[in-house]
C-alpha positions, 0 to 999 in steps of 0.5 A: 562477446562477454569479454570486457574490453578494455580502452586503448592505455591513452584514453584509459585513466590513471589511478592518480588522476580524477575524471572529475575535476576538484571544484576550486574558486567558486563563491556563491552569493548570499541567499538574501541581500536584503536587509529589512526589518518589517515583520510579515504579513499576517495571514489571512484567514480563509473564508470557512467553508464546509469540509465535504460538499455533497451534491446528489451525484455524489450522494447517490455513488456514496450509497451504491458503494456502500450497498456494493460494499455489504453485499459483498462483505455479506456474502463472504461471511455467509460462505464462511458460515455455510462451509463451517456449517457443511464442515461440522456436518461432516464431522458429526457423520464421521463421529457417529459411524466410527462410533457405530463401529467401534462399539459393537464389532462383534454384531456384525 
């Protein structure tokens, strides 16, 4: 089943031979054949128009978006405060009892 099968040696090619034949003869036509020397057309200025249009729909989804977008970027930064806060807690208590134990290890 993983064997490779090899083709029959009549279909098989041989390394003098190509299985694409050489592209000979072929002329392509000249990609323009007109001649003319009238300049172009000058462009035409479009019509100025504001850059955004906004209606009330869009508005109104421009403002929850930005809401949704401080509330949530405000959470996150008030977990990462609250965590460093619970974190400098704990190692506070931690430095006052090793304190605690180091320095009278005799009154105990």
């Amino acid at each position: 089943m993983f064997t490779p099968k090899i083709p029959p040696p009549d279909t098989a090619p041989t390394p003098a031979t190509s299985l694409v034949p050489p592209l000979t003869g072929l002329v392509h036509p000249p990609a323009c054949t007109c001649h003319t020397t009238a300049p172009a057309p000058a462009p035409v200025a479009p019509l100025a128009r504001p850059a955004v249009q906004l209606t009330p729909g869009s508005l109104l989804v421009a403002a929850a978006g930005g809401t949704a977008m401080v509330l949530i970027i405000g959470t996150v930064l008030v977990s990462m405060l609250l965590a460093t806060a619970i974190t400098a807690a704990s190692v506070a208590i931690c430095a006052v009892v090793l304190r605690s134990l180091l320095n009278r290890p005799n009154n105990r």
